[in-house]
C-alpha positions in Angstrom: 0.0 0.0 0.0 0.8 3.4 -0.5 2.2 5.8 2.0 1.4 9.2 2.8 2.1 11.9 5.2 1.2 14.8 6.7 2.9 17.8 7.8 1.4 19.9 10.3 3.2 23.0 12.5 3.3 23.3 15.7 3.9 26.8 17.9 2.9 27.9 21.0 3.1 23.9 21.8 -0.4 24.0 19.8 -0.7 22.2 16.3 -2.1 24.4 13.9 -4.9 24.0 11.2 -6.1 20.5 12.5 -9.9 21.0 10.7 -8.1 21.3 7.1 -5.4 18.8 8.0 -8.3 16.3 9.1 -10.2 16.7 6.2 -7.2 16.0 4.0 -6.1 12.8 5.7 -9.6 11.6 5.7 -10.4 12.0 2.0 -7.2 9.9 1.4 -7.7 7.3 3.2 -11.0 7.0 2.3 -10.2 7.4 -1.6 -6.9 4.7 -1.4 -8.1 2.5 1.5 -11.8 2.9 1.5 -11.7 3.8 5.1 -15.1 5.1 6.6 -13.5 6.5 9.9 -12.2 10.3 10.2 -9.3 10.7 12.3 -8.8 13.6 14.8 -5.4 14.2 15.4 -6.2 16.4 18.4 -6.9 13.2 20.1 -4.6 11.1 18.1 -1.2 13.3 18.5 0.3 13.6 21.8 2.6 16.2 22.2 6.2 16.0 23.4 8.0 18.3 25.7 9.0 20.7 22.8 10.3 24.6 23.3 7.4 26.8 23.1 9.8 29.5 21.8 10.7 27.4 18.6 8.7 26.5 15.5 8.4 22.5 15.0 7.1 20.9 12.0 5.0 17.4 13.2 5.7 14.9 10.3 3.0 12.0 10.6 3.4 8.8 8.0 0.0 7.3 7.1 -1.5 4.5 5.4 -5.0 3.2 6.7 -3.3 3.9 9.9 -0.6 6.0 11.5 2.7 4.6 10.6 4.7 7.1 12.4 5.3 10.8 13.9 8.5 12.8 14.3 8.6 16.5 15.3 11.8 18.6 14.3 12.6 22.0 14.9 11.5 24.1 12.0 13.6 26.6 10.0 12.0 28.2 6.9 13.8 28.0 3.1 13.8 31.2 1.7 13.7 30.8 -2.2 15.2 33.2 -4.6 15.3 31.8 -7.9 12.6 29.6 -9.8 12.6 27.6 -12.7 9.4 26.5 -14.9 9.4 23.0 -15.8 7.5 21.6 -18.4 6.5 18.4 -16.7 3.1 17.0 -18.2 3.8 13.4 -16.6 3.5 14.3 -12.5 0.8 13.5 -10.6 0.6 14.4 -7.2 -3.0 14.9 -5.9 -2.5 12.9 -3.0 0.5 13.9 -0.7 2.4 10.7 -1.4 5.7 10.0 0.8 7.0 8.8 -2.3 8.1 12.2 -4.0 11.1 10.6 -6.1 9.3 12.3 -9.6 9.3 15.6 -7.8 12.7 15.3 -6.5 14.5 14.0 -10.0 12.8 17.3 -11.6 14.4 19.0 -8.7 17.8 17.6 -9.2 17.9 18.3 -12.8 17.4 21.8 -12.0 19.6 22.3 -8.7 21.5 25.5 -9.6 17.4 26.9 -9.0 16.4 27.2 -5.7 13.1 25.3 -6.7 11.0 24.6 -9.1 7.0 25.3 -11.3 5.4 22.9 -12.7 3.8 23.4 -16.0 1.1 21.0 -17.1 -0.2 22.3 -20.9 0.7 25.9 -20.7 -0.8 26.0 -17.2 1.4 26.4 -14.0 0.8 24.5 -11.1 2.9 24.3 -7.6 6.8 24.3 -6.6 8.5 21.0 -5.8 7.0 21.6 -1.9 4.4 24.0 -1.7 1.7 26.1 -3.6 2.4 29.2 -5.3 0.5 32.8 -5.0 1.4 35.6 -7.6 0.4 39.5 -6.6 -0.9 41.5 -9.3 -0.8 44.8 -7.3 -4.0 44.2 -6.0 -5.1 40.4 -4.6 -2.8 37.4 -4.7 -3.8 35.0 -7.2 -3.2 31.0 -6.9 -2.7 28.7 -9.8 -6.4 27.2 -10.2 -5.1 23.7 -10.9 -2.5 22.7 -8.3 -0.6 19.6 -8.1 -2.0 19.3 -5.0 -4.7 21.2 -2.6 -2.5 22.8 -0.2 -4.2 23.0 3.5 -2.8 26.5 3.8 -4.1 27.1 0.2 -7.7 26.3 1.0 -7.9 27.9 4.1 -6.3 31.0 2.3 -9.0 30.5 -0.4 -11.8 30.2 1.9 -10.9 33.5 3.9 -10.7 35.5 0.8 -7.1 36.1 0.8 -5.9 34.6 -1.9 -7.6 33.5 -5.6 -7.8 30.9 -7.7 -7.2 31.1 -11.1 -5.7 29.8 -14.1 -2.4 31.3 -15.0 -0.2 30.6 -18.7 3.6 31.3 -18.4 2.4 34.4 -20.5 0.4 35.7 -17.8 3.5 35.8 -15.8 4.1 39.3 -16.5 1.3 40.7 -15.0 2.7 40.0 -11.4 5.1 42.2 -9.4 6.1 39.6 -7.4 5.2 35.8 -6.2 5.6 34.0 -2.3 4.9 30.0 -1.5 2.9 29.0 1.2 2.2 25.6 3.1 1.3 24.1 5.7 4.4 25.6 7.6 4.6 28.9 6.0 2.2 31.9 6.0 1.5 33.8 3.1 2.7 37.0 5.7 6.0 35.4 6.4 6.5 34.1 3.2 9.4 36.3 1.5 8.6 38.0 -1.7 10.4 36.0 -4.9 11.2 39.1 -7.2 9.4 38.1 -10.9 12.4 38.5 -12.8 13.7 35.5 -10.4 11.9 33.7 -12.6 12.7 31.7 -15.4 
């Protein structure tokens, strides 16, 4: 069977976003194990002593059930350069453990600090999180993903960012671009200058 994971922060010695991050784990396992129970990992994730002044990221492995958790101080990439990869063949609409597609694309482009994937003319996410471009007025996300970020949705549902399609071409009608995910806000994110871009 498959495995999957889940990567949820923790600060304050609270995890965060636990409503979007149990919705996502329980439309995967009920999609690739045809399991009918909904996990709450309130109840499920006990906490370890951890430093409240430091930022952890909780790494939980998952099939059917939970394989595994790890927590690890967290220290945020900060991205500079991005390259657009024309990369039709990935799918990644579940948030596999196996990311060895991702990665290869990744390694073929290392002298980038990450990478977009383009699917038909359309960009979709970097190599580890979803992608938001400012037009001078809202922040606009790629409307077809490689995957449905939790930070993405809840972003979406508070009105902060929008979905959209967007075509290389379109690319110069930003001013600049951020990444968020589950462990990085779109208000911490650092700006990624457009002509970073290539």
């Amino acid at each position: 069977m498959s495995l999957l994971f889940e990567t949820i922060k923790v600060a304050n010695n609270t995890l965060l976003n636990l409503d979007y991050h149990n919705a996502r784990i329980s439309q995967a396992r009920r999609k690739l194990f045809g399991a009918d129970d909904n996990w709450d990992l309130q109840t499920l994730i006990q906490l370890p002593e951890l430093n409240s002044n430091l930022v952890y990221k909780c790494r939980l492995i998952y099939d059917e059930y939970l394989q595994s958790l790890e927590f690890q101080p967290y220290n945020m990439r900060i991205l500079h350069t991005l390259k657009l990869v024309e990369s039709p063949e990935i799918d990644y609409g579940l948030k596999y453990l196996d990311r060895s597609a991702l990665d290869l694309i990744k390694q073929d482009n290392s002298n980038f600090d990450d990478i977009i994937i383009v699917q038909s003319n359309r960009l979709t996410d970097c190599s580890f999180a979803n992608i938001v471009f400012y037009d001078g007025e809202k922040w606009l996300t790629p409307g077809s993903p490689l995957l449905k970020g939790i930070k993405r949705q809840k972003y979406i549902d508070h009105q902060m960012i929008f979905e959209q399609d967007i075509v290389v071409s379109d690319l110069k009608f930003f001013t600049k671009a951020r990444i968020i995910n589950a462990m990085i806000d779109l208000e911490e994110s650092q700006d990624i200058l457009m002509d970073n871009i290539f």
